[in-house]
N, C-alpha and C positions, 0 to 999 in steps of 0.2 A: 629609532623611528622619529622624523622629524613632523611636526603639525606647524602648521601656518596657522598666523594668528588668529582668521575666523574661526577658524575647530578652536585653540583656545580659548575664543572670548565666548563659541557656545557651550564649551564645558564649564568654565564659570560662571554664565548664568543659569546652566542646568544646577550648578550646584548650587546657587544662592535661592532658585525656586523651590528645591528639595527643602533647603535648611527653612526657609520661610513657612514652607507648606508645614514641617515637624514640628516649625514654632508655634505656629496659630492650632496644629493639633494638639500640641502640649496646655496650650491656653486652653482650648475646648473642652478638655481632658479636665484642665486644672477648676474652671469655672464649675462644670460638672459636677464635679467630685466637691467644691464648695460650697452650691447652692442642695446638692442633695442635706451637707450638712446642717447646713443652716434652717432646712427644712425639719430638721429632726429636732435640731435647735428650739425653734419657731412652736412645735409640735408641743416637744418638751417642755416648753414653758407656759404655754397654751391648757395641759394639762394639767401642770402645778398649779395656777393658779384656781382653774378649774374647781381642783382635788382642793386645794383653802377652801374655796367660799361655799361649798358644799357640805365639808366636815363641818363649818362655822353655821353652818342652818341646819344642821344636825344636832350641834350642840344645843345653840337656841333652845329646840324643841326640845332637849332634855331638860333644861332650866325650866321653858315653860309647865312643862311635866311636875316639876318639882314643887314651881310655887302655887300649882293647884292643887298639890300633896300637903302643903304645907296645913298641919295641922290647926293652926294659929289665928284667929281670926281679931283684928285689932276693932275696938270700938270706931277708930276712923274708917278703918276700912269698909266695916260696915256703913256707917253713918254714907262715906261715900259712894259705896255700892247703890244704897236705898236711896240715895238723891236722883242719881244717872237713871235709876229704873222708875224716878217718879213716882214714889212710894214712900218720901218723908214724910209723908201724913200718917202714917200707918203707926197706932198705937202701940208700944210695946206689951201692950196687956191682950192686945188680938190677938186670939188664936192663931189669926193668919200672920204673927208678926215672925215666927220663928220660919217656918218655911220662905215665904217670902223674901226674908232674910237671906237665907239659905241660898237661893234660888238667886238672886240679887250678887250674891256676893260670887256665886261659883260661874254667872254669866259673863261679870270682870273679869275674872282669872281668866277664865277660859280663852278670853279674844287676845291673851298670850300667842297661844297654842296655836287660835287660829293668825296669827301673823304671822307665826314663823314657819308653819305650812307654805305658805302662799309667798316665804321670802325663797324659801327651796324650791317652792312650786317653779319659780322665776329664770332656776338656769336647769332647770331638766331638760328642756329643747337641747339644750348645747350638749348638756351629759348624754342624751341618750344619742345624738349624731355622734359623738368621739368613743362612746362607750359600750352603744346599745342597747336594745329594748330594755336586756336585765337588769340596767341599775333603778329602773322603774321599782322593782319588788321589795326594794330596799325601804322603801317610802311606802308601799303599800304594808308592809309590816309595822313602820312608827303607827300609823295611821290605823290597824289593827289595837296598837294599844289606845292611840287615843279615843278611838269609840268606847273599849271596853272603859274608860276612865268616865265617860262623860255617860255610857249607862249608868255605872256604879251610882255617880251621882243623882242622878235622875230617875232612877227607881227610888234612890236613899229618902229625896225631897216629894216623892213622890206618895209614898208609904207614912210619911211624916203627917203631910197637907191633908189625907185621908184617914189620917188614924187607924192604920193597919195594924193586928195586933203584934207586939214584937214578938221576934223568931230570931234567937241569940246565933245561930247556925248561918242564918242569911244575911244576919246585921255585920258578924263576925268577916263574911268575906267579900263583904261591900267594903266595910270599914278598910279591911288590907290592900283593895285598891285606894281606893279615896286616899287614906292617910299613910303620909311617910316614917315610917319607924327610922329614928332618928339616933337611939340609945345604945343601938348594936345588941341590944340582947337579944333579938328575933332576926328569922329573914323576914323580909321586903321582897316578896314574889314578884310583884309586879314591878320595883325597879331592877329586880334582876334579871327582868327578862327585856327591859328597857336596855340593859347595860350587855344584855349579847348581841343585840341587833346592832346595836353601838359599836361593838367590837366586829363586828363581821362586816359592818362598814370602813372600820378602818383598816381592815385587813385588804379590804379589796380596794383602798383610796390607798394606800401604804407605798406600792411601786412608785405611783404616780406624783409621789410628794418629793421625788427627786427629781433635781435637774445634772 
């Protein structure tokens, strides 16, 4: 079967249309298949750093937690407590010096607690778009301990400034939130229940800390 050279010269550019058309398919294909990755890439790293700065304002509030446990109250710390509260006038012989004190010094601590709420508070919009409503509970559970923390306290200063008569039963489990047992010979209820919400967040931040 003889062809003359037009039927030749349209089967070779049928065939260089085919080959063209398979290459810019294969390109389309290959783009595809790259930018899907990269998307997951992009996701994945999106998330990891996410899942950092989250566990890192978790911890915070566990610190802050701690050094309002902190048993220990230093002469400056108070002195500088009672200055900020406007209350270096205040005699140490007042009745009202010891609450005031009190009250003065666990108002410091505390604006720990609250910064580091409000530094977490800061990417929950992103967590909860990537994550969903539920990582909200997570924070609603710190934030369960931190009230119970700042009752304890505040009944404790409370009972104190009023001259409630002591009740070794109610002082005892104000005292075990308020104060961090530090010696290991006791549990610490209340940072152990600090320390599962802590762990069930990083169970559920734990995928997501790989790239």
């Amino acid at each position: 079967m003889k062809w003359d050279i037009d039927t030749v010269q349209a089967i070779v550019t049928l065939i260089k249309d085919i080959i063209t058309g398979l290459s810019a398919l294969t390109a389309a294909v290959i783009a595809m298949l790259g930018l899907q990755a990269w998307k997951r890439q992009l996701k994945g790293k999106t998330e990891y750093e996410l899942a950092q700065k989250f566990l890192r304002g978790v911890y915070k509030i566990r610190e802050a937690f701690a050094w309002v446990r902190n048993p220990f109250q230093s002469a400056a710390e108070i002195s500088q407590a009672m200055k900020e509260a406007n209350l270096e006038d205040l005699s140490a012989s007042d009745s009202k010096y010891r609450p005031r004190s009190e009250a003065a010094v666990y108002q410091k601590r505390f604006q720990k607690v609250s910064e580091a709420f409000l530094e977490l508070e800061s990417i929950m919009l992103e967590a909860e778009t990537l994550w969903g409503e539920g990582v909200r509970e997570y924070i609603k559970s710190l934030r369960t301990h931190s009230a119970d923390l700042l009752v304890a306290i505040q009944m404790y200063i409370s009972d104190m400034e009023h001259n409630v008569p002591y009740d070794e039963e109610k002082y005892n489990k104000r005292m075990a939130i308020m104060y961090a047992i530090t010696d290991g010979s006791r549990e610490d209820p209340f940072a152990n229940e600090v320390k599962k919400t802590i762990k069930e967040i990083e169970s559920f931040l734990k995928p997501r800390l790989r790239i």
